[in-house]
Phi, psi and omega in degrees: 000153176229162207308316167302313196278317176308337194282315178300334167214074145284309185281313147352312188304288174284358164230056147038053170276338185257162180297151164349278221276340154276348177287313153334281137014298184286285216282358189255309175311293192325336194268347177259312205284095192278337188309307206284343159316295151359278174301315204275300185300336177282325167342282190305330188273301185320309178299328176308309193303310193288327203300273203296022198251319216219052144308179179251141176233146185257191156256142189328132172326315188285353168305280190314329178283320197269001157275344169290307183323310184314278125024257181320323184291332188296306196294357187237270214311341165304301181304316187298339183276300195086018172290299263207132155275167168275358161286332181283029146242005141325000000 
């Protein structure tokens, strides 16, 4: 394998995307090569880095509650008009 084909799918790589045998491939290169080892540890730390930046956060309780309120109230003034069932909020 060469530097080129490691540079094209290292990240691949690193999120264990590739077949066996290239991931080997990859990983064989890396133990010889220290430039592309290199590039592959700033990858791998960049990717960590972005991974823990854009966790999932949920929303605040007091969110989730005044959107439930919201939610209902829409849904009961809706029912009460009769434009609209309460089956299109199911």
């Amino acid at each position: 394998m060469l530097c080129n084909d490691v540079k094209r799918v290292v990240y691949f790589f690193l999120d264990g995307q590739l077949g066996e045998k290239k991931q080997q491939d990859v990983n064989g290169h890396l133990s010889l090569c220290p430039e592309c080892e290199q590039r592959a540890n700033v990858a791998r730390k960049l990717r960590n880095f972005v991974q823990k930046r854009i966790a999932r956060v949920g929303a605040p309780d007091h969110l989730k509650t005044r959107l439930q309120r919201s939610i209902r109230a829409f849904r009961a003034e809706w029912a009460n008009d009769g434009s609209l069932s309460n089956e299109a909020f199911r």
